[in-house]
N, C-alpha and C positions, 0 to 999 in steps of 0.2 A: 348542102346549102348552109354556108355559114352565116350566124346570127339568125337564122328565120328558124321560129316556134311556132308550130299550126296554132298550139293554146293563144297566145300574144295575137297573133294573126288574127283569133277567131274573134276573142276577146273584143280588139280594137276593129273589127268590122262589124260586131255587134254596137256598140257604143256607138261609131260611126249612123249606123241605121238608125238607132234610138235617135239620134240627135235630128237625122231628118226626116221623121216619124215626128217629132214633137213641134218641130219647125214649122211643119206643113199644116198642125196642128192650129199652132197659135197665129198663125197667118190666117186661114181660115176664118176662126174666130174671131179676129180683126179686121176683115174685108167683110165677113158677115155684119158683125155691129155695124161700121162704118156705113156700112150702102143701106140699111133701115135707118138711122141716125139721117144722111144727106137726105133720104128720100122723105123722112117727117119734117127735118125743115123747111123743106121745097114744098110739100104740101101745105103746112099747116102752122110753119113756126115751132119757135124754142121752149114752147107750153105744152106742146101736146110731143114732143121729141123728151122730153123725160117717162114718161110711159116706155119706149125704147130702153132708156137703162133698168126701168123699174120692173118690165116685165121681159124685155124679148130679150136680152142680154142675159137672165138666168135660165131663159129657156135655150139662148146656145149653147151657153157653158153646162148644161146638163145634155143635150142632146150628143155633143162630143165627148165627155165622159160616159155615157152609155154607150156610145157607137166604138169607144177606144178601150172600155173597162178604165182607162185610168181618171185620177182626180182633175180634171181641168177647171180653172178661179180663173178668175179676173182679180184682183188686190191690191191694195194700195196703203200708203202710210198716213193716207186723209180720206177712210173712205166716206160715202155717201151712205152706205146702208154698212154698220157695222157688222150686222150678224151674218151678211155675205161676203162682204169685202174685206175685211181685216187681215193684214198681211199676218204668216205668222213667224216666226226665230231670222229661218231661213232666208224668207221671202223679204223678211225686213232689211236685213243686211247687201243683197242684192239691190234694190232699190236705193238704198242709201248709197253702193259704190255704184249703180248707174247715174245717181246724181251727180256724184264727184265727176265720172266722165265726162256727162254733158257739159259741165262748170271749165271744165278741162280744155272742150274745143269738140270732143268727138260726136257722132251726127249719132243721135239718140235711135234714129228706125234702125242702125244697124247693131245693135246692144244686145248680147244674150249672153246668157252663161247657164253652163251645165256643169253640175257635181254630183257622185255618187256620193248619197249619205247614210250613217247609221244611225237607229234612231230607236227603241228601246220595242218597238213594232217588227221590227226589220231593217233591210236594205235598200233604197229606194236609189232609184236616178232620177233628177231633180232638173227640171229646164223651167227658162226665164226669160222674157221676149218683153222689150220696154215698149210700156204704149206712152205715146206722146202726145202732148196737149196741142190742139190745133184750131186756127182762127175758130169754128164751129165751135167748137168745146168752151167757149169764153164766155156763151147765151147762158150757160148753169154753171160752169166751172169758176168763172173768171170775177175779180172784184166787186163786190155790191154796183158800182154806177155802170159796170157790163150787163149786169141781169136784170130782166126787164122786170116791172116791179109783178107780175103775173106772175112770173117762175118763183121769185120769192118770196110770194104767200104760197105757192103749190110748196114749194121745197119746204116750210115751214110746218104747214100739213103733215106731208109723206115723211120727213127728213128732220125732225125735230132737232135732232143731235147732227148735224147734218156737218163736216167737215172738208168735204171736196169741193173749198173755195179759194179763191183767191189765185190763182193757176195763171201762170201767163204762158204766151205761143212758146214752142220750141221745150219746154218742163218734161219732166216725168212726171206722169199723173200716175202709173203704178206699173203693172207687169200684165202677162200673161202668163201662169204658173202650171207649170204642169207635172205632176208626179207618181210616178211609176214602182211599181214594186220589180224586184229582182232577185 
């Protein structure tokens, strides 16, 4: 068989799996937010759907990194809670060429990028899934005369240094990051 290396072969069906291993990952953990976030403002409003980010969104992002051993974040370049959310090297740069793309023309749900990196730790494979700002996201995300004046004494409260505002539909609000050792 000319050109075919079982190593290369093996290699690029591993990476292949990794990719949608982490896909199916960050998909999850975006349909999970998503459907407690629709289902608090149906209930209850855009006052009591910040509890949603403030508690049940750390508790996915940890239950899928237990469930996978790997690191799975949510992050952004504006976050809302710095000590959780804060992009880091990598993650910032992503986000910043997923902006370009959107500014571009390209439809933000379909936006990832995977690289293998080296990092003074190890060898990690590194995936990126852009989360996008949408009409809901504008009750806390979106310009002071969007937010009801409720959410921002709460966010005032909880979010003192509080950055993830100003957001309009169709934006990158951050990623879905996930990182694996190799």
């Amino acid at each position: 068989m000319a050109g075919f290396s079982p190593a290369a072969h093996s290699q690029e069906s591993t990476e292949s799996k990794s990719i949608q291993d982490s896909r199916k990952v960050a998909l999850q953990v975006w349909r999970d937010l998503r459907t407690q976030l629709i289902r608090e403002m149906q209930l209850s409003g855009p006052l009591r759907s910040l509890v949603v980010c403030k508690y049940t969104c750390p508790e996915i992002l940890s239950m899928q990194s237990r469930k996978t051993g790997w690191r799975v974040a949510a992050v952004s370049l504006k976050p809302r809670n710095s000590a959780l959310g804060m992009a880091d090297a990598w993650e910032q740069k992503v986000i910043a060429d997923f902006d370009r793309r959107v500014a571009k023309g390209e439809k933000g749900e379909t936006l990832e990028f995977v690289e293998i990196v080296s990092e003074p730790q190890g060898r990690y494979f590194r995936y990126a899934k852009a989360m996008m700002v949408e009409r809901m996201c504008l009750q806390c995300h979106g310009s002071s005369d969007q937010r009801p004046d409720s959410v921002k004494a709460q966010l005032a409260i909880d979010y003192p240094f509080d950055q993830a505002v100003d957001f309009r539909i169709g934006q990158v609000y951050g990623i879905v990051s996930i990182k694996r050792g190799i």
